[in-house]
N, C-alpha and C positions, 0 to 999 in steps of 0.2 A: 210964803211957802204954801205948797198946795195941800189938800189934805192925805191925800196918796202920798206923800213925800213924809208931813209930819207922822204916818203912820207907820211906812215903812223906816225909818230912825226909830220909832218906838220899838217897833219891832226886832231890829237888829240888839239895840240896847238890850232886849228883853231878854232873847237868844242868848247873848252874849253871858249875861246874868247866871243862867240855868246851866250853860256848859262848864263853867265856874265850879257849879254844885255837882256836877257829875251827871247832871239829869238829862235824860235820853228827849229827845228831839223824834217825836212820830209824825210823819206827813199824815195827817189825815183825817180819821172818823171821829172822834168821840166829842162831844158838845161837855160843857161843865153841867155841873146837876145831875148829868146822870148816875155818880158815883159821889156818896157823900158818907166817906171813910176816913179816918185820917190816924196816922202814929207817930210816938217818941219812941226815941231809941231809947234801949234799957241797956246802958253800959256796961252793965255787970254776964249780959245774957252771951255765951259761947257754945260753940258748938256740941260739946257734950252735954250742959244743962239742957239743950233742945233736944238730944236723942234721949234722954234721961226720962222723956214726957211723951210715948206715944199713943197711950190711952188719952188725951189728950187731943192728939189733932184726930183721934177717929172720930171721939163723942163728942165734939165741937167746946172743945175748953179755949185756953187762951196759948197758944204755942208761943213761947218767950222767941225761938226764932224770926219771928216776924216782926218784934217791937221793934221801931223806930221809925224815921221821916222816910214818903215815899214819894216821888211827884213823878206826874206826866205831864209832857208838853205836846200841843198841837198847834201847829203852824200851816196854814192852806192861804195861797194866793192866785186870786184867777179873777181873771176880766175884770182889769181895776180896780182890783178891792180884795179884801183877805180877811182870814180870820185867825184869829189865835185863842187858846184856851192854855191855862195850868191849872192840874190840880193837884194838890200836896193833902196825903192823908197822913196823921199820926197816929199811931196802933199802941198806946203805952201796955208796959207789960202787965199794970194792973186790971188791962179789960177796960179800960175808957179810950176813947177814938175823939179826936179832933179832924174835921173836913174844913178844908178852904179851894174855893173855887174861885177861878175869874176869866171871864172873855172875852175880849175887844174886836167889834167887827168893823170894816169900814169901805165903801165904795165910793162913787163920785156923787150917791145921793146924799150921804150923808153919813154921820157910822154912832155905834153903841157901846157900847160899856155895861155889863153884869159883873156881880160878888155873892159869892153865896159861901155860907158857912153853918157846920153843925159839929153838933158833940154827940157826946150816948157812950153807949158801952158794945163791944165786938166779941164775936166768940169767931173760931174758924173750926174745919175740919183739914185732912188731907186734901179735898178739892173744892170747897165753897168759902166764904168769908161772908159773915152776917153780922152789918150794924141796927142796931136797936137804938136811934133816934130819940134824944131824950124830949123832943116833939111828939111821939107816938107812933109812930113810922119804923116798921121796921122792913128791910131788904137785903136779899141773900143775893150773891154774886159767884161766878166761879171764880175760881182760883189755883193757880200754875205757877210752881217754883222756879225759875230759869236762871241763867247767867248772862249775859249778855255778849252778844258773840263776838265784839270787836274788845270790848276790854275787861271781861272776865266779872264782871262785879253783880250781884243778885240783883235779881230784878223779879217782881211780883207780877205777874200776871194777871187782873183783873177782870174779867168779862172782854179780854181779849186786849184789853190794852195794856203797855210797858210800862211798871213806873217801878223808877229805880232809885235806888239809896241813896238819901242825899248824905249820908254819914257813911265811911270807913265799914265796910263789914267783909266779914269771908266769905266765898262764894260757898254757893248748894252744893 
């Protein structure tokens, strides 16, 4: 088996995996590491406990509407060789954030594998989200509530990327 062959199998399976979870599939830009976020859904959080808290997303508290699992997926293939990235953040509603990253690239010279992962604590406002890296690191991103347009389900908006609920939630 060629390695273009073993990668694209990997790939499919991959795909296959995430559409399972409801997770949105973006052709395109974002590399892993650049976003190192991550949330648990808080079972108990509904839509009126989140309108209940708007002082809150103005002064960057912790909005319970955003608790829970997010992931993006990146899929690029071109001249032999492709890339793929996921990244799954967990936002629990207590203010701590779990990031998991991974990306497999691969061509006919050869291909790679990265994993990155981080904790810390997250606040957000109405339009930014900011993890505090319990490495020491901290970084503010924007941030956009949306739906998604083909089947309705919240999606987070990121610094311009889609990542959508891996969990059951009401749309915005």
């Amino acid at each position: 088996m060629s390695l273009l062959n073993f990668i694209q199998k990997r790939l499919i399976v991959f795909l296959a995996a995430f559409l399972v979870l409801g997770c949105l599939i973006d052709l395109g830009k974002k590399q892993a590491g650049e976003l190192r976020t991550k949330q648990k859904q808080d079972a108990g959080t509904n839509e009126k406990t989140a309108k209940e808290k708007p002082a809150a997303q103005i002064t960057g508290g912790v909005p319970q509407e955003l608790a829970g699992k997010w992931c993006y997926l990146s899929n690029v293939q071109a001249n032999d060789g492709g890339r793929m990235s996921e990244i799954c953040i967990t936002l629990n509603s207590d203010g701590t954030y779990e990031y998991y990253g991974e990306t497999d690239s691969g061509n006919p010279s050869g291909s790679a594998h990265s994993q990155e992962n981080d904790s810390g604590r997250w606040t957000a406002t109405a339009t930014t989200i900011t993890a505090h890296s319990n490495g020491g690191e901290t970084k503010n991103f924007t941030l956009e509530k949306r739906n998604h347009p083909k089947t309705g389900d919240p999606m987070l908006m990121i610094d311009g990327d889609a990542f959508v609920t891996a969990y059951q939630k009401t749309p915005w």
